[in-house]
C-alpha positions in Angstrom: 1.7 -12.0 -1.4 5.6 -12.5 -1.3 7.9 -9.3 -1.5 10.4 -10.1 -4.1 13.7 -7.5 -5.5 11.4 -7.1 -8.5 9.3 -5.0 -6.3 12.5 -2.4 -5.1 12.3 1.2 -6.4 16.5 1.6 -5.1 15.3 4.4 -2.3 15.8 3.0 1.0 13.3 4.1 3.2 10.5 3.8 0.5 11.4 -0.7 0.4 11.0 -0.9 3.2 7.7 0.6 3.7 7.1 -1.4 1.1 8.2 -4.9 2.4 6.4 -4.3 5.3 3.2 -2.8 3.9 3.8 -6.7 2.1 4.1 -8.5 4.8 1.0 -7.0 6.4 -0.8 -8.3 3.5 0.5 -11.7 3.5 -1.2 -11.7 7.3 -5.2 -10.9 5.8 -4.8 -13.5 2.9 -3.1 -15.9 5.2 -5.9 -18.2 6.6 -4.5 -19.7 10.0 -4.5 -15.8 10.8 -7.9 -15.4 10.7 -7.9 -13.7 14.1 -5.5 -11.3 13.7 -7.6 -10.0 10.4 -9.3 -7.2 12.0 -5.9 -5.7 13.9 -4.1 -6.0 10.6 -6.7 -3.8 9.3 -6.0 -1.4 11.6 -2.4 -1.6 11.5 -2.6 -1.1 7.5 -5.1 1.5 7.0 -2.7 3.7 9.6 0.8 2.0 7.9 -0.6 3.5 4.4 -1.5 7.0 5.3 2.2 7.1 6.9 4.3 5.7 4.0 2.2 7.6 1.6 3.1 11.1 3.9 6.5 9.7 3.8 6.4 9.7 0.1 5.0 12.4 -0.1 7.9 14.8 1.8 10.0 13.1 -0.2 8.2 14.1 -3.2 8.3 17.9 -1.8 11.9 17.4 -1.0 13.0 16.5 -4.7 10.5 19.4 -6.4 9.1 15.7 -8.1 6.7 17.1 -11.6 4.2 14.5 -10.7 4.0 14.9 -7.0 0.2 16.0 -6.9 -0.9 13.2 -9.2 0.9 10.9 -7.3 -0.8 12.2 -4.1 -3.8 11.8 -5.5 -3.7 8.3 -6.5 -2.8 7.9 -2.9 -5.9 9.8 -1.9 -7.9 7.6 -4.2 -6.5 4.4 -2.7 -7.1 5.0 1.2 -11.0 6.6 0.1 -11.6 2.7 -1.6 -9.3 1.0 2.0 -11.6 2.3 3.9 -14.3 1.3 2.1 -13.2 -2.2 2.0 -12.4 -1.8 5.7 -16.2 -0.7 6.3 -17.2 -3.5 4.0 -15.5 -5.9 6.6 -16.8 -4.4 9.5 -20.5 -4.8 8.2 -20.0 -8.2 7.1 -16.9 -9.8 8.4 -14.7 -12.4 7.4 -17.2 -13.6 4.6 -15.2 -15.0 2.1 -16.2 -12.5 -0.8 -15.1 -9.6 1.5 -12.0 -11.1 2.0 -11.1 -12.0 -1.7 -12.2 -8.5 -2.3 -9.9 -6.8 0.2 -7.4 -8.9 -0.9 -7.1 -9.0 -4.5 -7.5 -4.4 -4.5 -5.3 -4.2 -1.8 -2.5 -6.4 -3.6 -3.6 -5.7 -7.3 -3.5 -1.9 -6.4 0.0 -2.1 -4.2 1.5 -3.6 -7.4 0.3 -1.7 -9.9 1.5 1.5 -7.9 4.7 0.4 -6.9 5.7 -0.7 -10.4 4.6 2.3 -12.3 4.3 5.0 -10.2 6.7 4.6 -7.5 9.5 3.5 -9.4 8.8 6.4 -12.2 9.1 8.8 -8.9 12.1 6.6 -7.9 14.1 6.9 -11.0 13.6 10.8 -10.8 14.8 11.0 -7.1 17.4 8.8 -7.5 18.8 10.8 -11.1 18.7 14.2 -8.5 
């Protein structure tokens, strides 16, 4: 899953989170990585709960309308990552795990970022 400018919200600190949180994907669905699976896990269930806090203070910062149904989407999306992530653990690299964890990790990340994050970043950015 490539990052790509089509992706930026125009706030900083929030692209790249974003780029990263990218990159960290492109590691699970890339398949001469297979080792480094369960540490990218790790590394992304922690990475979200920090960039969503992030986004979150910014959200507080800016008085944002929609801040607590944005928060809760982000509640709703580390409850079903760490389902997946318990998914893996029980059965491990099976194929079907990973094209799971992949395609609602990625599917959700873009779907957020271009509706909900950019909706948040027009606001901030017109502040």
């Amino acid at each position: 899953m490539l990052w790509n400018t089509g992706l930026e919200v125009g706030v900083p600190q929030i692209d790249s989170q974003h780029k990263e949180l990218f990159r960290q994907v492109d590691i699970l669905m890339d398949n001469s990585k297979k080792d480094r699976i369960p540490e990218t896990l790790k590394f992304l269930g922690n990475y979200v709960v920090k960039h969503f806090t992030d986004e979150q203070v910014l959200h507080a910062a800016s008085k944002y309308p929609k801040a607590d149904l944005h928060k809760g989407y982000h509640t709703k999306f580390i409850s079903t990552f760490n389902d997946l992530k318990k998914e893996f653990d029980t059965s491990g690299q099976s194929l079907p795990t990973m094209l799971k964890i992949n395609n609602t990790v990625v599917n959700w990340l873009k779907d957020h970022i271009m509706v909900h994050d950019k909706e948040f970043a027009t606001y901030y950015k017109n502040r």
